[in-house]
N, C-alpha and C positions, 0 to 999 in steps of 0.2 A: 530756544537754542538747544538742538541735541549734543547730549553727552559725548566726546570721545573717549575711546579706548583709554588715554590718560587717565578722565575722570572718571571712568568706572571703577578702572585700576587701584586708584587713591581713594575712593569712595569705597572699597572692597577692603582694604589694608585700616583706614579708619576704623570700618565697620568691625573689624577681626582685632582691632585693639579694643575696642568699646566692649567687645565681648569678654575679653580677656581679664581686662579691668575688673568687668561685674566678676566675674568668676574668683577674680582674688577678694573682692568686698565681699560676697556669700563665705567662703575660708573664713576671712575673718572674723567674722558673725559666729558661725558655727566654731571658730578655734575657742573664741569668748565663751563663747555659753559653755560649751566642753567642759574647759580646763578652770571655769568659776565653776560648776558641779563637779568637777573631781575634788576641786580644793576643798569645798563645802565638807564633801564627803570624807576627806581626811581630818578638816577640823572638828567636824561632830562624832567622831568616832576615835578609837583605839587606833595609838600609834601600829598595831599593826596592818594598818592600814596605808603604810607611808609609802607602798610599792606603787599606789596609783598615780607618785608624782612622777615616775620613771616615764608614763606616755605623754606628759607634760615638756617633757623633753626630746623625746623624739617629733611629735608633731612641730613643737619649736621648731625643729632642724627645718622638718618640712615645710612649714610656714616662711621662714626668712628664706629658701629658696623660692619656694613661690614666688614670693614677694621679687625677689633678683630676676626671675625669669619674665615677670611681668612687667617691670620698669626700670630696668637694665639693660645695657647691652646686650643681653639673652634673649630680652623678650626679643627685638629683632633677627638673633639669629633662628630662634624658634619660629619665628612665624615667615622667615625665609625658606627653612626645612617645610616648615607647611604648605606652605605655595609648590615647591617642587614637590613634594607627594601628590599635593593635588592635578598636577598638570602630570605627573606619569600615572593618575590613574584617569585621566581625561583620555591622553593617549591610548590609552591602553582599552578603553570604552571605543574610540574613536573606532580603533583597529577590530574592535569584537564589532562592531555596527556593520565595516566594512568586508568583514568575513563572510558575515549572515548575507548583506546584499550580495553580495556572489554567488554564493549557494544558492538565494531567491532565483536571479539570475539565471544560474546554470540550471535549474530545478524548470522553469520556465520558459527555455532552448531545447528541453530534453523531450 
């Protein structure tokens, strides 16, 4: 049975969460390993070292947004804004293809 437009659609939108997802599991992995070797490195050393827990908290911030834009209401309005980027730069491909055939065209009249 071939696919319609629907199921591409929804097979495209899966796929582009599936992706999304890994991209927040990789963050998390990477946040881990980070911020267990920053601490390390605060715990084995001189308190003046206490400044490294300051990036501890800012990638926090960035990590729990992450995390909202990937399984939140965010993530759909993010991957809404992505689908329209993508389709104004389709168009905008569409219209460069149909340029050149003209000039082919006109080049080929001439």
């Amino acid at each position: 049975m071939p696919l319609t437009q629907d199921d591409l659609a929804a097979f495209l939108r899966a796929e582009q969460q599936v992706h999304a997802k890994m991209r927040f599991y990789t963050h998390a992995v990477v946040f881990a390993v980070g911020n267990i070797t920053l601490l390390l490195v605060v715990l084995f050393s001189s308190m003046a070292n206490a400044w490294l827990l300051l990036p501890f908290v800012g990638w926090s911030i960035g990590f729990v947004l992450h995390f909202l834009g990937t399984f939140t209401l965010g993530g759909s309005a993010v991957a809404a804004m992505h689908r329209r980027m993508i389709e104004h730069e389709l168009m905008q491909e569409q219209q460069h293809l149909q340029s050149f055939d003209e000039d082919v065209g006109k080049q080929r009249r001439a």
